[in-house]
N, C-alpha and C positions, 0 to 999 in steps of 0.2 A: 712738413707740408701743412699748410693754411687753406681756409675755403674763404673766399672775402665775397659777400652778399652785397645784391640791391640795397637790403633792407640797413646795411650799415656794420652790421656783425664780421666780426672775424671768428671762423672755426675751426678746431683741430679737426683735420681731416680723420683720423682714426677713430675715432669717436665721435668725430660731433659736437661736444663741447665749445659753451660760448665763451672764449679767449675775453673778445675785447668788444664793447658794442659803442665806441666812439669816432668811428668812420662815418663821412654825409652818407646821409641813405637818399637813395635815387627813386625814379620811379617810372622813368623811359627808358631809360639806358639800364648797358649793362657794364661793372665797373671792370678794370685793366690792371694786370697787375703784372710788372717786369722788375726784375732784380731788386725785387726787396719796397715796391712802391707801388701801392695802390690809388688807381685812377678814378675818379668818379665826374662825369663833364656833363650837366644840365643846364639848368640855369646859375646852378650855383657850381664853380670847379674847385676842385680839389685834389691834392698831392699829400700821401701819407706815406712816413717809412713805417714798415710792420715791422713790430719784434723781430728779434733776430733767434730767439727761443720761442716755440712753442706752450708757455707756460701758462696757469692760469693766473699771474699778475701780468698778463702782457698787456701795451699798450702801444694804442696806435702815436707816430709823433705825426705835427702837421708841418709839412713843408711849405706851402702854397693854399691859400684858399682865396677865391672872389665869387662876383656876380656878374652874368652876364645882363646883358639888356634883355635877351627874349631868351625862353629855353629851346635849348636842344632836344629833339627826338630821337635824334641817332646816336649809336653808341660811338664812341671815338674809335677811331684809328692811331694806333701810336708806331710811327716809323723814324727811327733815326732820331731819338731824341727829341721829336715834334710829337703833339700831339694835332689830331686833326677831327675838325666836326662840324657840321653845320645847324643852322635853324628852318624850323619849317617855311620861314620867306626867302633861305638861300642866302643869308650871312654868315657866309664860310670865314672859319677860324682856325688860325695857325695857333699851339698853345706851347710857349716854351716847357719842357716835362721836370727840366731841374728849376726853374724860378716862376711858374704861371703866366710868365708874361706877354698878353695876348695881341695878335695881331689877327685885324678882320677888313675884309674885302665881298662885296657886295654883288652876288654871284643872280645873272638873268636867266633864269630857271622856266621863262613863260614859253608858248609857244605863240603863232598865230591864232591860233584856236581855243588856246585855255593856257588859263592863269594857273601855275603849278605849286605845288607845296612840296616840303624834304621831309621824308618821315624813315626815307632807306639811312645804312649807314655807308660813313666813303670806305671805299673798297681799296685795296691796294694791289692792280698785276700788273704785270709788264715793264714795271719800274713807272707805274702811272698812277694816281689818285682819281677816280670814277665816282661822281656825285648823281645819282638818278635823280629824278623828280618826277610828280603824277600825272605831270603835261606829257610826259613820254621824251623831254629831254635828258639826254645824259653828257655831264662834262668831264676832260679829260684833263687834269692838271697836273702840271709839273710838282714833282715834292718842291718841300721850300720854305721858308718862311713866305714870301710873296706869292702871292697869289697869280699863276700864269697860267691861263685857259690854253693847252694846246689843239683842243678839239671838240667840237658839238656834235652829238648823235640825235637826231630826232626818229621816234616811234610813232606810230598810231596814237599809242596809249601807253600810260607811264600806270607804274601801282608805287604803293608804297612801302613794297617789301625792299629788301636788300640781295645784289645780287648776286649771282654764285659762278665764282671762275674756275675752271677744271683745265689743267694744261699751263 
């Protein structure tokens, strides 16, 4: 068992020790890590296979690295072999998890009343992807690589946390 850090570090979990410290270090997000691959999705993405030992010559390999245009605030979501994230104007981004390869779609996150920003992360219930925004809208989107709005919530008021589904 590994601890994989914002800050970029890999650590043995039983101790603490710093394994490896050549993973992107983040500083909005929080990184993802599924069978053996560690996620890291700001402005800059990245895909790393961790050692497969715990040792102290372990080293991270890179699978995938780019840039995006604007950074992300939210941490990803990874479902199904997709990764998924937005930026604080609402450029939702589909991320392949085994090659990077991005696809992005131009999400209207305003309301009538205010212009909104994405600072939450997308959420995953109901077999549905949930993008909040600080206008108080929230989008419902099909998984996917494409990007399919199946539904708009509008609020009063939006915040910028991330939100929490129970059930």
């Amino acid at each position: 068992p590994v601890i994989v850090t914002a800050g970029g570090h890999l650590l043995r979990a039983g101790d603490g020790k710093i394994l490896a410290n050549n993973l992107p270090k983040g500083v909005n997000s929080s990184p993802l890590v599924l069978k053996g691959v560690s996620y890291l999705i700001e402005r800059e993405i990245a895909g790393h296979r961790l050692p497969e030992q715990a040792t102290e010559a372990a080293r991270a390999a890179e699978i995938f690295s780019d840039v995006l245009e604007r950074e992300c605030f939210a941490s990803p979501l990874l479902h199904q072999g997709l990764l998924y994230t937005i930026n604080d104007e609402g450029t939702y981004r589909v991320i392949d998890a085994k090659t990077g390869k991005v696809t992005e779609a131009d999400l209207d996150i305003s309301t009538e009343d205010q212009t909104g920003s994405i600072y939450a992360s997308p959420c995953l219930a109901g077999g549905f992807i949930f993008v909040t925004s600080t206008s108080g809208k929230t989008l419902l989107l099909e998984p996917g690589p494409a990007c399919k709005v199946i539904a708009t919530n509008t609020l009063a008021a939006g915040r910028g946390a991330t939100p929490f589904f129970v059930g």
